[in-house]
C-alpha positions in Angstrom: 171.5 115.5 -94.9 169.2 112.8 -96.3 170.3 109.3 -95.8 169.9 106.3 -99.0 170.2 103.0 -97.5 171.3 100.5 -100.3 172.1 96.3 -100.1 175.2 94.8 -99.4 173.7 93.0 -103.1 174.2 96.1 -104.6 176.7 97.7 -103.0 178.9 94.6 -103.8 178.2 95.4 -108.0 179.2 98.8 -107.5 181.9 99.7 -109.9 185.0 101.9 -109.2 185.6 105.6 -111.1 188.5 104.7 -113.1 191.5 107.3 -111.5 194.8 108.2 -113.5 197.9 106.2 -110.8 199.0 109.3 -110.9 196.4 110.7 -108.9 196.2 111.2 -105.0 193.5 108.7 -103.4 194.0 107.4 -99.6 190.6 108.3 -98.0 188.2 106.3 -99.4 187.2 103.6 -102.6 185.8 105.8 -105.5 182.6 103.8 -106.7 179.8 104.9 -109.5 176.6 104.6 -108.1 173.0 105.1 -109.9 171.1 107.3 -107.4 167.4 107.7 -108.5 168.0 106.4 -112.3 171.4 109.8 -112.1 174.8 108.3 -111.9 176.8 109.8 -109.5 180.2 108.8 -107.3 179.9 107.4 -104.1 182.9 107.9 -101.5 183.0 105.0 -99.8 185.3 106.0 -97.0 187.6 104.2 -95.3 187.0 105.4 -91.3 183.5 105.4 -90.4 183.7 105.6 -86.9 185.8 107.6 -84.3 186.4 111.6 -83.9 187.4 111.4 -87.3 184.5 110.4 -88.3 182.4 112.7 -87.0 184.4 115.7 -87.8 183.8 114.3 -91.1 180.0 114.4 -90.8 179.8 117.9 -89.1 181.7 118.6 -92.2 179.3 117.3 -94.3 176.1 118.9 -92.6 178.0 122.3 -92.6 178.3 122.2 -96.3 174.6 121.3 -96.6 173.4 123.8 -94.9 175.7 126.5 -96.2 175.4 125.3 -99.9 173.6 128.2 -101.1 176.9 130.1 -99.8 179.8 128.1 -101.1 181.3 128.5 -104.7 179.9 127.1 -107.4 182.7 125.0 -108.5 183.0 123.2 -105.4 181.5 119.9 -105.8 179.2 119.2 -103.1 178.0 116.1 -101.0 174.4 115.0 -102.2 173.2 112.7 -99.4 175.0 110.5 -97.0 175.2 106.6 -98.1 174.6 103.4 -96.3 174.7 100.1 -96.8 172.6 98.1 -94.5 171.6 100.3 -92.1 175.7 101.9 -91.8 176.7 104.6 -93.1 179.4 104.1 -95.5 180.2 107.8 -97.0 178.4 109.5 -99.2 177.3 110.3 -102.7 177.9 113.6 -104.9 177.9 114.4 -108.6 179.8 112.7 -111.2 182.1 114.9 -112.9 182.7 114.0 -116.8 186.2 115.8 -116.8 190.0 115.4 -116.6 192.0 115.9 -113.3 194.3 118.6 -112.9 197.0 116.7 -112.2 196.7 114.7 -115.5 196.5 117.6 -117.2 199.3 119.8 -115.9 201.2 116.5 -117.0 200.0 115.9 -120.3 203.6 117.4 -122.5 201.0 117.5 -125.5 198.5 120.5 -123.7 200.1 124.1 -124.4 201.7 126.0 -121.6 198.5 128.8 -121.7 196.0 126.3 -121.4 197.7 124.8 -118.3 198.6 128.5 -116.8 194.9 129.4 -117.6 193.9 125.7 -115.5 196.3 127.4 -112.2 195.2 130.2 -112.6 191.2 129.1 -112.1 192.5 127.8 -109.0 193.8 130.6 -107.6 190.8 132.6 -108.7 188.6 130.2 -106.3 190.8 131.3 -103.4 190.0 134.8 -104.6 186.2 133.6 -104.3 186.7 132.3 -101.2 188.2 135.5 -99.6 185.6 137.9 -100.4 183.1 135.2 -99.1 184.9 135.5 -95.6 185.2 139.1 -96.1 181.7 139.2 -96.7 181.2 137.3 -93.4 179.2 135.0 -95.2 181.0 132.2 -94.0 184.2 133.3 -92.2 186.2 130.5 -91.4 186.4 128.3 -94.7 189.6 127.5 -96.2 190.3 124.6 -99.1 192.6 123.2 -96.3 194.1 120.3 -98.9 194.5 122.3 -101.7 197.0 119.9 -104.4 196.3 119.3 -107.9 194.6 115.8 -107.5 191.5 117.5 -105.9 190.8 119.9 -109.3 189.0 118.3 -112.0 188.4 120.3 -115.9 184.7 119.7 -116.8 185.4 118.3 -120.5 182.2 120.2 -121.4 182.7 123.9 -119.7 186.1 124.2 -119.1 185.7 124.7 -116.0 187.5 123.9 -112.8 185.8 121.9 -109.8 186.9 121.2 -106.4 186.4 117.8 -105.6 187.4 116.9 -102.3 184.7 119.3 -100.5 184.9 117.0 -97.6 188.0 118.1 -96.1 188.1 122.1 -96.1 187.7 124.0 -93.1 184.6 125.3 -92.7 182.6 126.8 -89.4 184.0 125.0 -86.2 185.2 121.8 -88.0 188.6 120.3 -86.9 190.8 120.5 -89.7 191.6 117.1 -92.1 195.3 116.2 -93.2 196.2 118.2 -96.2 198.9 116.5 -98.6 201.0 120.2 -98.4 200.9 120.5 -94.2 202.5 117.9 -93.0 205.4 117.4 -90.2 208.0 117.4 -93.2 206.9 120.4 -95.4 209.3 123.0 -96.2 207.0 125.7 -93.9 208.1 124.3 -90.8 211.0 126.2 -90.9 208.4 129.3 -90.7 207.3 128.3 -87.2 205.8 131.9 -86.2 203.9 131.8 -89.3 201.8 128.6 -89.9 199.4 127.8 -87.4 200.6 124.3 -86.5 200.0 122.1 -83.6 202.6 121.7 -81.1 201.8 118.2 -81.4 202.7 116.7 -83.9 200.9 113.0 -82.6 197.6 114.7 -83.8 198.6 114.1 -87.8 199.4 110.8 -87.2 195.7 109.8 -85.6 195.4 109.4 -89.8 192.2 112.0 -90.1 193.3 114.6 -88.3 195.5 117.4 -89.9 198.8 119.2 -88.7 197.6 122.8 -89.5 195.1 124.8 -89.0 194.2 126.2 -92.4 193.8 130.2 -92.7 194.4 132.2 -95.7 198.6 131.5 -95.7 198.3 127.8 -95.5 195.6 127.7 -98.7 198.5 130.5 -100.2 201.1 128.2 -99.4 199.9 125.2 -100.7 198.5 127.0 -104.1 201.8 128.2 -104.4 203.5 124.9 -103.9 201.6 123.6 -106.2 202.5 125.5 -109.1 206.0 125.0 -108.0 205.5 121.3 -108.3 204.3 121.9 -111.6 207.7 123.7 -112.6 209.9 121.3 -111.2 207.8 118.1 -112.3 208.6 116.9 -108.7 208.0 118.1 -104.8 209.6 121.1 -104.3 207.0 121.0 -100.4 209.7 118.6 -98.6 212.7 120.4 -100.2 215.6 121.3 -97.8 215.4 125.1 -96.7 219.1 125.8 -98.5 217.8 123.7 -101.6 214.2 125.4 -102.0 216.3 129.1 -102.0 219.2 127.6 -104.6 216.0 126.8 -106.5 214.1 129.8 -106.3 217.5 131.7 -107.1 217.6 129.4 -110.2 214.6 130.5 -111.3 215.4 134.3 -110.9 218.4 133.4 -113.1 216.5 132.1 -116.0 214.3 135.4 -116.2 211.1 134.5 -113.9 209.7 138.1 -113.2 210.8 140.0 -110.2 207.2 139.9 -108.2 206.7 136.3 -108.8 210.2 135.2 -107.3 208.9 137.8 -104.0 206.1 135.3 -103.5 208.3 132.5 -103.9 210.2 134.1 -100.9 207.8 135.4 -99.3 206.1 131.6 -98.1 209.0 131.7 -95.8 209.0 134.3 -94.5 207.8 135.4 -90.9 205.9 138.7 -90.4 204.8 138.9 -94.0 201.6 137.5 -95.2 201.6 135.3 -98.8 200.0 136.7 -101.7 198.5 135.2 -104.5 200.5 134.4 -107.6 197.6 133.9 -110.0 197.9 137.2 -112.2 201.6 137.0 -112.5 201.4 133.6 -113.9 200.7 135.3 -117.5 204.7 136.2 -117.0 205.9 132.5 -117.5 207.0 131.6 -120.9 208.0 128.2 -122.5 212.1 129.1 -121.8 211.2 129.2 -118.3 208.9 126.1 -118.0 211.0 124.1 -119.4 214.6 124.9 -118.0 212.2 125.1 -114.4 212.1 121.3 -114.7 214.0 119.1 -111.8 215.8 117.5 -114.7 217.2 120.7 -116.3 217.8 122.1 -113.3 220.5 119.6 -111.6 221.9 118.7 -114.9 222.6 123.4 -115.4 224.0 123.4 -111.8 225.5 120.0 -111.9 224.0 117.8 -109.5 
């Protein structure tokens, strides 16, 4: 990748991207940079140095090279940033857009634009399995897949992966991912999820628990529209809970097929599927009695 070298001057009058507190952020300062007379974001990261660190810039060079490959809607790294000679991070474009997060929790947005926002998500992991089946790039995963790292172009409509930097792709070592951690709900699915045996590794702060593959991404899409439903985190849930939920939800009329999927993330032997077409099932009854609130006042907790 190109390196631009700027001044500590300048770099010191470098404005943040103002982020929504409700959005996920622990990996580096978000700063709006003008690159050639272009604004753009600069990710300003907080570990520049270490294995971390370099898994982070194989990263980077692995998604320059292969950027001809990748889906469009990821949003890529432009050129690596330093400030005085050091590399700092990196720029990439600036999205004019909402996050996904925001959006899912805006009560004013109708229920079909936000199923038609998750739904654009799981279509990218559709994208991203004929690319490996394809054997275009065969090892590339989203790997932190939560709805902090989707942006809405305000413009297109369109959904854009923002935090490129820590998929899996090629030979990388995979990054933490806010979904695969030591207390997720999956570790009760040990022959399953590729984790390490280790769990030491995830708290070196860079490097992640789980090896992403095709069920991790499914698990964590899936989680996330669970989260959605329950407005809370249904990922660090007690095994008996997460099942007296997903009952719960059969009870209030979620379809049949969409309730096996639910089930299915836990279950050894069986691979996940994606929920995305059966999302088109949900209607405002269920949303709304899915809620965390609804649901322990109904069953009386």
């Amino acid at each position: 990748m190109n390196i631009v070298n700027i001044s500590k001057a300048k770099y010191r009058k470098l404005e943040p991207v103002i982020i929504d507190n409700i959005v996920l952020n622990t990996e580096a300062k978000i700063l709006k940079i003008n690159s050639r007379g272009v604004i753009k974001v600069f990710k300003d990261l907080y570990r520049t140095e270490g294995v971390v660190f370099a898994n982070k810039l194989y990263t980077l060079e692995m998604l320059d090279e292969l950027r001809e490959v990748v889906p469009k809607s990821f949003v890529l790294p432009d050129e690596l940033c330093s400030v005085n000679g050091k590399i700092k991070g990196f720029t990439m474009p600036y999205i004019d857009g909402v996050n996904l997060k925001v959006l899912l929790n805006n009560n004013k947005l109708s229920l079909e634009d936000k199923i038609d926002y998750l739904k654009k998500a799981g279509n990218l992991l559709e994208q991203l399995r004929q690319i490996r089946q394809n054997n275009e790039i065969d090892n590339i995963y989203i790997n932190d897949l939560h709805a902090s790292n989707f942006m809405i172009e305000n413009n297109t409509g369109n959904l854009r992966l923002l935090d490129c930097d820590s998929i899996k792709i090629c030979d990388n070592k995979p990054f933490v991912s806010k979904h695969l951690t030591p207390f997720g709900i999956f570790n009760n699915t040990p022959e399953k999820y590729n984790y390490f045996e280790s769990k030491g590794k995830y708290y070196d702060g860079g490097i992640g628990y789980v090896e992403a593959n095709e069920n991790s991404d499914l698990y964590c899409y899936t989680i996330m529209i669970l989260n959605y439903l329950y407005c809370g985190n249904v990922a660090n849930m007690e095994i008996d809970e997460y099942y007296e939920y997903i009952s719960y939800l059969k009870k209030i009329g979620f379809d049949k097929n969409l309730i096996d999927i639910f089930i299915k993330m836990l279950t050894k032997n069986v691979d996940n599927e994606n929920p995305k077409d059966l999302l088109n099932t949900l209607n405002y009854y269920q949303v709304s009695n899915a809620s965390k609130k609804v649901y322990e006042k109904k069953i009386g907790k």
